[in-house]
C-alpha positions as CSV (number, residue, x, y, z in Angstrom):
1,X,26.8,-141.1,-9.4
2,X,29.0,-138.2,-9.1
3,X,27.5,-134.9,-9.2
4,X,29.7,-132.1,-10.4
5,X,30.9,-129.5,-8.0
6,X,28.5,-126.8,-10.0
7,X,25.2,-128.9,-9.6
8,X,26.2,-129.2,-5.6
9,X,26.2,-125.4,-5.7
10,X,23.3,-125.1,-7.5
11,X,20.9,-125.2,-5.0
12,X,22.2,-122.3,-3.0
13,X,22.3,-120.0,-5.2
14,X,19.2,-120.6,-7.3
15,X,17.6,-120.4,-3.7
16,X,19.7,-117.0,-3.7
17,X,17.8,-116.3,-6.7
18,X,14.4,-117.2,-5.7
19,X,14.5,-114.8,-2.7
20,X,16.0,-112.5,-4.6
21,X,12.6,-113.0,-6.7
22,X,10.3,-113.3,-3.8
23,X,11.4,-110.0,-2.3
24,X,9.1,-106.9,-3.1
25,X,11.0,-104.2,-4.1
26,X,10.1,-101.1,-1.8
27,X,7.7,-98.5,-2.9
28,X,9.7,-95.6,-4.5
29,X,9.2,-92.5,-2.2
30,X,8.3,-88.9,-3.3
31,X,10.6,-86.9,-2.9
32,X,10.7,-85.0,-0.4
33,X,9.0,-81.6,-0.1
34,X,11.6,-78.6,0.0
35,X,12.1,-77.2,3.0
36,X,9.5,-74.3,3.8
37,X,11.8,-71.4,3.7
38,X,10.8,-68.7,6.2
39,X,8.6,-65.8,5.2
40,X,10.7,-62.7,4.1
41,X,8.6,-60.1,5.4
42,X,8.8,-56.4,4.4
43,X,10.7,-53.6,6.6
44,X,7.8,-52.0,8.7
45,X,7.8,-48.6,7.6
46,X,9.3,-46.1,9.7
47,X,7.3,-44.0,11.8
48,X,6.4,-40.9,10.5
49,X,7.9,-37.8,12.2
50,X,5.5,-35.7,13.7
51,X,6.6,-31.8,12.8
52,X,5.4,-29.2,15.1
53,X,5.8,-26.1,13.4
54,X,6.2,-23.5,16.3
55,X,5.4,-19.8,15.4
56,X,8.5,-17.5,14.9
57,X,8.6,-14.7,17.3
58,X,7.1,-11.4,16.2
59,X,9.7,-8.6,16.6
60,X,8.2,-5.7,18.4
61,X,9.2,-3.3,15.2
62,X,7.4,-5.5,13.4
63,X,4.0,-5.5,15.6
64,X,4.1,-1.7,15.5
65,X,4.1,-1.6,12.2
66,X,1.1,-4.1,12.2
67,X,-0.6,-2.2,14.8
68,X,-0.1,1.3,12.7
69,X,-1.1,0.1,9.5
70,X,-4.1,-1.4,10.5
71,X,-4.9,1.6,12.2
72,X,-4.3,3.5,9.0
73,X,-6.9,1.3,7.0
74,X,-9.3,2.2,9.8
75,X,-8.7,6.4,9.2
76,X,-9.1,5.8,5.6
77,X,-12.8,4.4,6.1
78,X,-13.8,6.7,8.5
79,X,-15.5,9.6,7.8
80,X,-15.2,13.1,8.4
81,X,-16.9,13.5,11.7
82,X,-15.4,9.8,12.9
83,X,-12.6,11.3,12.2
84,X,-13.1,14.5,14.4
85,X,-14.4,12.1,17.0
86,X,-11.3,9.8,16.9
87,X,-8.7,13.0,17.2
88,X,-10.9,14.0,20.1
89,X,-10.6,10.5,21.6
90,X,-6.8,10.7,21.8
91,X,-6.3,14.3,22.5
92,X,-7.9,13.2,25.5
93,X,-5.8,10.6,26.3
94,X,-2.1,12.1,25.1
95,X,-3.2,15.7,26.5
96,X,-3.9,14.2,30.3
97,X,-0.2,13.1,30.6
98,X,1.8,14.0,27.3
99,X,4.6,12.5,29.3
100,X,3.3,9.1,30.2
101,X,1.0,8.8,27.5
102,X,1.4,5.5,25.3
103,X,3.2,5.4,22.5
104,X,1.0,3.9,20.1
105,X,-1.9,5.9,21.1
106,X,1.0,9.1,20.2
107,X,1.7,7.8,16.8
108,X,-2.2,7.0,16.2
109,X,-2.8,10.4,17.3
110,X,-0.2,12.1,14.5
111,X,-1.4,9.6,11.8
112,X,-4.9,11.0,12.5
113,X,-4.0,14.7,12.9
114,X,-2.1,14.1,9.2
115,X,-5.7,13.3,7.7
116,X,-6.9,16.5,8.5
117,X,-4.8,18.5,5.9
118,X,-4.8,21.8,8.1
119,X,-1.6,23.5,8.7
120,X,-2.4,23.6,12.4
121,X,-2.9,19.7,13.1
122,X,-0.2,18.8,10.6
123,X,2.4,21.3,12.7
124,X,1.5,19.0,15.8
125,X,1.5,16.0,14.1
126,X,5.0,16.9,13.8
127,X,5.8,17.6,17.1
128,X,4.3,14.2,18.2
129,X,6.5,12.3,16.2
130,X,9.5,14.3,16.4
131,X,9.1,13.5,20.7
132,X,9.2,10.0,19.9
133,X,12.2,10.0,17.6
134,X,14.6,12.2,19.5
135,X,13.6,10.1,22.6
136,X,16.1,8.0,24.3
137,X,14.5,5.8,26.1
138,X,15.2,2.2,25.4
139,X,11.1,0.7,25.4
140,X,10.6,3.3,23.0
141,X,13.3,2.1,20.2
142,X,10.7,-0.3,18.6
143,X,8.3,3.3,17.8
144,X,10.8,5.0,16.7
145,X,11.5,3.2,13.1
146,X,7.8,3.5,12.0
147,X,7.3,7.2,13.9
148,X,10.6,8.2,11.5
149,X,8.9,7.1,8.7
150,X,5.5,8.8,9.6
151,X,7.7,11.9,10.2
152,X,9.1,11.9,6.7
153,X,5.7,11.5,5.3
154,X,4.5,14.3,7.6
155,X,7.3,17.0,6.7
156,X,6.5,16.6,3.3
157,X,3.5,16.7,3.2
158,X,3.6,19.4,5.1
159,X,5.9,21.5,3.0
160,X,3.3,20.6,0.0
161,X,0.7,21.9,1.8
162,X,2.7,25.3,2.5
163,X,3.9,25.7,-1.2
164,X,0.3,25.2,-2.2
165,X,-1.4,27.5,0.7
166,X,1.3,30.1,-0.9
167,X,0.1,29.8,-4.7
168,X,-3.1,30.5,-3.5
169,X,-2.2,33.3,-1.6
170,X,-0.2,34.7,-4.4
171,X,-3.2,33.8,-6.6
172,X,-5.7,35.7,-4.9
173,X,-3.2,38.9,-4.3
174,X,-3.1,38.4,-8.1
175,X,-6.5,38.9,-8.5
176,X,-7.3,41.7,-6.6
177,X,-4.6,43.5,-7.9
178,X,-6.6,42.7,-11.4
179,X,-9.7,43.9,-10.1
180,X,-8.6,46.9,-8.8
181,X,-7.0,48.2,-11.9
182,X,-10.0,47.0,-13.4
183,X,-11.9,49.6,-11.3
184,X,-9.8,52.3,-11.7
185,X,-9.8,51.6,-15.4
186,X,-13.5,52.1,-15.8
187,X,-13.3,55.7,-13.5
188,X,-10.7,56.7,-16.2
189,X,-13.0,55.6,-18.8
190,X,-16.3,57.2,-17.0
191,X,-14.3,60.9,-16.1
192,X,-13.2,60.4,-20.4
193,X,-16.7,60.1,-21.2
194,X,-18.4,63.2,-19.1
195,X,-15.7,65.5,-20.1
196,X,-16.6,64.6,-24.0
197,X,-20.2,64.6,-23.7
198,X,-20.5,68.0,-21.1
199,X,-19.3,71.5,-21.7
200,X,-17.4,73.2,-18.6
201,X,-18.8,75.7,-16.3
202,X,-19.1,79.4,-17.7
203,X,-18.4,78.3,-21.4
204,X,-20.7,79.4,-24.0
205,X,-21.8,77.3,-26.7
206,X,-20.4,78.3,-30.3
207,X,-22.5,77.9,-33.7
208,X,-20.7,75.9,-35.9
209,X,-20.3,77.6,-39.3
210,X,-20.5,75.2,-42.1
211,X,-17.7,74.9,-44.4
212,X,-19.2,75.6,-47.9
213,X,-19.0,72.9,-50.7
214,X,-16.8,72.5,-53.7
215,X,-19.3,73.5,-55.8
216,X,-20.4,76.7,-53.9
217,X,-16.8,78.2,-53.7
218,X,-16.1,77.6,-57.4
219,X,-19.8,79.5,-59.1
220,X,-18.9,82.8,-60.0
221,X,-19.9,85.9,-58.0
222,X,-23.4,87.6,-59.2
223,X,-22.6,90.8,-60.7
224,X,-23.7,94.1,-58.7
225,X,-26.2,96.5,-59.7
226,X,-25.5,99.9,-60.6
């Protein structure tokens, strides 16, 4: 019997086949996981800058000024016999050494004599600050922009004071001038009223004659007897 060149390669390949069959086909797989990307982290912040504020310098003009005006609000709440006692203070310390006596305790001394509102202190107060000003010296050129200003103040407050001290002198002048021609007035008056009211010396007092009436001077004369 002749088998046919297909039925003789039959058997190989339908064992092909069967394998084929047999064989498990693998599992699928997941897929895979994605690849953990790496954490994005934030920019730290930046340290913050730590500011130290320094303090400006204080110009010495500007700590006199300080140093006056705070003095100032001290006169203005003082009262009148503080304020004697505070002049008397610094007299005593400008007066033992005009020459080497500090400069604040000069211009305190002024500001206090100004407070007084007499001629006399006010005059010195003057002279106090005019030292400072016209000085030359060089530790005394932070005074002298507050003792010109004081100064100013001074001067015309001092030529206030003068104007008004001569009103009142005028005034008063005005016044007594009044009053005495007031008095003599009245002397004029009194020597007007004795000389009316009193005869002289050695005259002699003379009857009055009445005048006669209208109706007396016109009745006709009564006739005379024979």
């Amino acid at each position: 019997m002749r088998v046919s060149p297909a039925l003789r390669c039959a058997p190989a390949w339908l064992g092909t086949l069967l394998l084929a069959a047999c064989v498990t086909p693998p599992a699928e797989l997941p897929p895979p996981a994605p690849a953990a990307s790496a954490p994005v982290l934030a920019p730290a912040p930046a340290a913050s800058a730590v500011v130290i504020l320094v303090p400006a310098p204080v110009e010495p003009a500007d700590q006199v000024s300080r140093q006056i005006l705070g003095y100032h609000e001290q006169l203005r709440q003082m009262s009148a016999a503080d304020l004697g006692n505070e002049i008397t203070r610094l007299n005593a310390i400008v007066s033992a050494n005009s020459a080497a006596a500090p400069t604040g305790a000069v211009l305190e001394l002024a500001l206090a004599l100004s407070q007084q509102h007499n001629g006399g202190d006010v005059a010195r107060a003057q002279q106090l600050l005019e030292s400072v000003v016209k000085a030359g010296a060089a530790e005394l050129q932070p005074w002298q922009p507050m003792a010109r200003l004081l100064l100013a103040r001074i001067t015309e407050q001092r030529r206030l004071e003068d104007a008004f001290n001569r009103e009142a002198t005028q005034r008063r002048e005005q016044q007594r001038t009044l009053q005495q021609l007031n008095e003599k007035l009245e002397a004029l008056k009194a020597i007007e009223r004795s000389m009316t009211t009193r005869p002289g010396p050695g005259a002699s007092a003379v009857p009055v004659t009445p005048l006669p009436t209208p109706a007396a001077a016109s009745a006709p004369a009564a006739p005379k007897a024979p």
